[in-house]
C-alpha positions in Angstrom: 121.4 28.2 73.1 124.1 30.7 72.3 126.5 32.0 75.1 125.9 35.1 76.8 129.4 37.3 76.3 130.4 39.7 78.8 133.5 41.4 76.9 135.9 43.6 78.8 138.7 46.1 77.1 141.8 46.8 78.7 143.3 50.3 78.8 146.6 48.2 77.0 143.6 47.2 74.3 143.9 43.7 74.8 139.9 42.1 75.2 139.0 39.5 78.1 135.3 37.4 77.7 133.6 35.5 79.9 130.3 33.1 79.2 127.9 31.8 81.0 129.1 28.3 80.0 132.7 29.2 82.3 134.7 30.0 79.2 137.2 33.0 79.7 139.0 34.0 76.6 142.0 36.2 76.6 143.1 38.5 73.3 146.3 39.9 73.7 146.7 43.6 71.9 149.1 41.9 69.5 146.5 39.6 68.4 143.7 41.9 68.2 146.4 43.9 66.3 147.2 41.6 63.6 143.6 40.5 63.3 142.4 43.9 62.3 146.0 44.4 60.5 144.4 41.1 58.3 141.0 42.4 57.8 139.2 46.1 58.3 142.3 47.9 59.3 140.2 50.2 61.5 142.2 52.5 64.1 142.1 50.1 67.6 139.2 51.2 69.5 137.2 50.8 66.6 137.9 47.6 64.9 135.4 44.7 65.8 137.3 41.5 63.9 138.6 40.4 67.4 134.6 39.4 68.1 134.6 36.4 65.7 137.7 35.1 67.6 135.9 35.2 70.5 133.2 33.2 69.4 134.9 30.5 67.3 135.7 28.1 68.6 138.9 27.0 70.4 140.7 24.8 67.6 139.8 27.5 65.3 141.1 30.6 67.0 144.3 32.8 66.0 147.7 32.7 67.7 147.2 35.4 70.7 143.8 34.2 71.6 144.1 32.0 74.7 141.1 30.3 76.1 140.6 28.8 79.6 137.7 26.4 81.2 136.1 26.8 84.6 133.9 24.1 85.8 132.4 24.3 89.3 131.6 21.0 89.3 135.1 19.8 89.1 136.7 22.5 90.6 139.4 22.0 87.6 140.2 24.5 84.6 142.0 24.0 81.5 143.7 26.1 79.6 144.7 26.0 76.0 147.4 27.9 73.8 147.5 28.3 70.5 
């Protein structure tokens, strides 16, 4: 079943998502930057290339994409940088 996404832009255009599976995944501005730098070179505010990042997964993802894990059931989370 794929994840529901609940995306959030920051006024300092970086982009925060969170699933229903307890993944939060942090893009900073930089990243989103040099993600649409490497692809569409859109103006910011109108690029999209930042929403693959989001749903690859975390081995896969860019430098500036930081993903954390929050399990209830453990009451533990894990965070990985890349």
């Amino acid at each position: 079943m794929p994840a529901i996404h609940h995306i959030f832009n920051r006024p300092d255009l970086s982009v925060v998502s969170v699933n229903h599976y307890g993944e939060v995944k942090v893009i900073s501005s930089n990243a989103r930057a040099a993600l649409n730098e490497a692809n569409e070179k859109k103006p910011l505010g109108e690029d999209f290339h930042y929403l693959r990042a989001i749903t690859c997964d975390p081995e896969l993802q860019s430098l500036g994409v930081y993903t954390a894990t929050v399990s209830p059931d453990d009451v533990k989370v894990q965070v990985c940088d890349k």
